[in-house]
C-alpha positions in Angstrom: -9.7 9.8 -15.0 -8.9 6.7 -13.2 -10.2 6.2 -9.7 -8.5 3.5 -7.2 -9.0 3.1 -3.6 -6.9 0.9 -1.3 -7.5 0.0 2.4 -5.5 -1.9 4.9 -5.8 -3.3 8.5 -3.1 -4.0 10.7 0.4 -3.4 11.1 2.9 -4.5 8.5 -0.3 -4.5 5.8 0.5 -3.9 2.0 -1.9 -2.7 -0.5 -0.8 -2.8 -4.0 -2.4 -0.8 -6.9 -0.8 -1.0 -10.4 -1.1 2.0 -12.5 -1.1 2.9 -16.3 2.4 3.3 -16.9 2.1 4.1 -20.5 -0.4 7.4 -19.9 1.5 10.5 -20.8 1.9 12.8 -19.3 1.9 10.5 -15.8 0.3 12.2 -13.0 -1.2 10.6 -9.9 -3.4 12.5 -7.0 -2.4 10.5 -3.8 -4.7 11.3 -0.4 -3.8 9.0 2.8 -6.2 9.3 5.6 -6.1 7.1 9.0 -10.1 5.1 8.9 -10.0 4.1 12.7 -7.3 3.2 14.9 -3.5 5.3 15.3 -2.5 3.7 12.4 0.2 5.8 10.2 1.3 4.9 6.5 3.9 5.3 4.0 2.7 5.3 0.5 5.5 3.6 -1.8 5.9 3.4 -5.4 7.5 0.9 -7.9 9.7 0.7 -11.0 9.2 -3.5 -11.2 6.8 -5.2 -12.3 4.6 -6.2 -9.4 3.0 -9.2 -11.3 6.1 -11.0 -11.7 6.3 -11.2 -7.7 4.6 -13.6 -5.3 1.6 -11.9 -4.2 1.9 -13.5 -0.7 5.3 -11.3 -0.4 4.9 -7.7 -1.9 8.0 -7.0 0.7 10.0 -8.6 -2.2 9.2 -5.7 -4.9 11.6 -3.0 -4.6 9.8 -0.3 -3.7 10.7 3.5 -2.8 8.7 5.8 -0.5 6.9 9.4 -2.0 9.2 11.5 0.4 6.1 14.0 1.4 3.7 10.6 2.2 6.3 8.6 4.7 4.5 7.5 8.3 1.4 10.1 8.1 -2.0 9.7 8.7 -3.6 12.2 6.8 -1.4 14.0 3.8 -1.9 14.4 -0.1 0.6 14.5 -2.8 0.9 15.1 -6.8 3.0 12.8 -8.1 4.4 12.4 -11.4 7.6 9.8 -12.0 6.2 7.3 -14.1 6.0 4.2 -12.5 4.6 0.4 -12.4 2.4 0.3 -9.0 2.2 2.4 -6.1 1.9 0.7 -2.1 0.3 1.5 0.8 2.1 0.0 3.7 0.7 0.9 6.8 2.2 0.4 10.5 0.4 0.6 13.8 -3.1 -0.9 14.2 -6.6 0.6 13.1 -6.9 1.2 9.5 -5.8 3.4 6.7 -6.9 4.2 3.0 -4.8 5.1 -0.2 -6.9 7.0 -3.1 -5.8 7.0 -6.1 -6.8 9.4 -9.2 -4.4 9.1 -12.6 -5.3 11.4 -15.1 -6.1 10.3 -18.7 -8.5 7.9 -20.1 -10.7 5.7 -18.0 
């Protein structure tokens, strides 16, 4: 198992965590919860490359929201479409993490 954790701070934030896109079968555990502050999220996932972007704009990747983990606080998901990296973008002040398992190899 692979365990990630991303947090972010303030409106607009991105948090980008790239995942093993070769690991069959892909399955990620996704948990959102709201640290301090109203602060919502959408958790968003990727088919690009996120390396090939400016890091200073991660609004540039073409990403797609997990329909069950769009603006919450505090939701989990399974999900399993293979992908390159999956965001946390949050809105609203305060702050929220993103935790990531992936199930194969460490």
């Amino acid at each position: 198992m692979q365990y990630r954790t991303a947090i972010t701070t303030g409106d607009g934030a991105y948090s980008i965590i790239v995942v093993d896109d070769f690991q069959a079968p892909f399955n990620l555990g996704l948990a959102v919860s709201n640290s301090t502050g109203g602060a919502a999220a959408a958790v968003l996932y990727t088919l690009d490359n996120p390396d090939s972007f400016d890091p200073l704009h991660p609004e540039d990747i073409n990403w797609f929201a997990v329909p069950t983990l769009d603006d919450v606080a505090l939701a989990s998901a399974q999900f399993t479409i293979p992908c390159r990296a999956i965001a946390l973008l949050q809105y609203g002040s305060g702050s929220i993490e993103l935790r990531v398992v992936q199930a194969g190899p460490a």
